[in-house]
Structure formats: C-alpha cells, structure tokens
N, C-alpha and C positions, 0 to 999 in steps of 0.2 A: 504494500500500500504506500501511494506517497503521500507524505508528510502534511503537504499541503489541501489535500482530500476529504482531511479532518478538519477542517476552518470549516464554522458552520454546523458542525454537526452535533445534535440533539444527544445529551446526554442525561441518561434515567439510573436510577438504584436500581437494587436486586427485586422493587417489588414494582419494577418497568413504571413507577415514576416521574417526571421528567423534573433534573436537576440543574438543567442551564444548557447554554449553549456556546460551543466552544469559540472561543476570540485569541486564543492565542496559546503558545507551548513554546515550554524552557526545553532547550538542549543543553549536553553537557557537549562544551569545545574540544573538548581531550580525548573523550569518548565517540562522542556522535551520537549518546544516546539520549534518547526524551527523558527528564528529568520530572516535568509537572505538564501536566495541562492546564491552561486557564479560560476560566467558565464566565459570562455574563448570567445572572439570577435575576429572574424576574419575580422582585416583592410584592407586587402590585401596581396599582393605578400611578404612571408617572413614575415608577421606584425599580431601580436598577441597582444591583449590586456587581461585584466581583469580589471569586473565589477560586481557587486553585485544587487540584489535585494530584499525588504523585501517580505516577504511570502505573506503579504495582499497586494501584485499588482498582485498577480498570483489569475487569471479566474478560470483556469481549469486544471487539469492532469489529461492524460486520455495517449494516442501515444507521444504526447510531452506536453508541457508546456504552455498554453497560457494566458498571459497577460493581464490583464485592459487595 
C-alpha cells in the first residue's frame, strides 16, 4: 500500500466505530517506518479536534483503518 493512500481514510475501533479521519502520519527518518498516525475528531457542531495514534494499535487497513 502506498503511504499516501491512507490520507483521508476513515478510521473506527474494534467495535467499527468511526474514530477520525486521517490528516496526516509521522515516519521515523532512520527507519522509514510509520511511527503514529494523525487523526482529525469530529466533536460536534463547528468542533474539531486532533489526535494521534501509534501504528501498532492499528488491526487492519484494508476500506478504512481498524483499530485494536
């Protein structure tokens, strides 16, 4: 999968969910490996958050993103 494939993509827990949508991901320089993903949260009316997650809480990517 490439890397950039995942911008945008709907991301749910183990009980499918939906926990944000992804805006962006940390690589490690040294490694080349995804370090976190970074989610936009939608709080509600007008309320936007951001929140991150490291790569080993992600299950699965396949349609979206699913979570441990």
């Amino acid at each position: 999968m490439n890397v950039l494939s995942m911008f945008g993509m709907v991301v749910v827990d183990n009980q499918n969910k939906t926990v944000g949508i992804v805006d962006g991901i940390d690589i490690d320089e040294n490694s080349g490996t995804i370090k976190k993903v970074k989610m936009s949260l939608d709080r509600g009316v007008c309320s936007y958050s951001k929140d991150s997650i490291n790569f080993d809480q992600i299950c699965k990517i396949a349609e979206y993103i699913t979570l441990d």
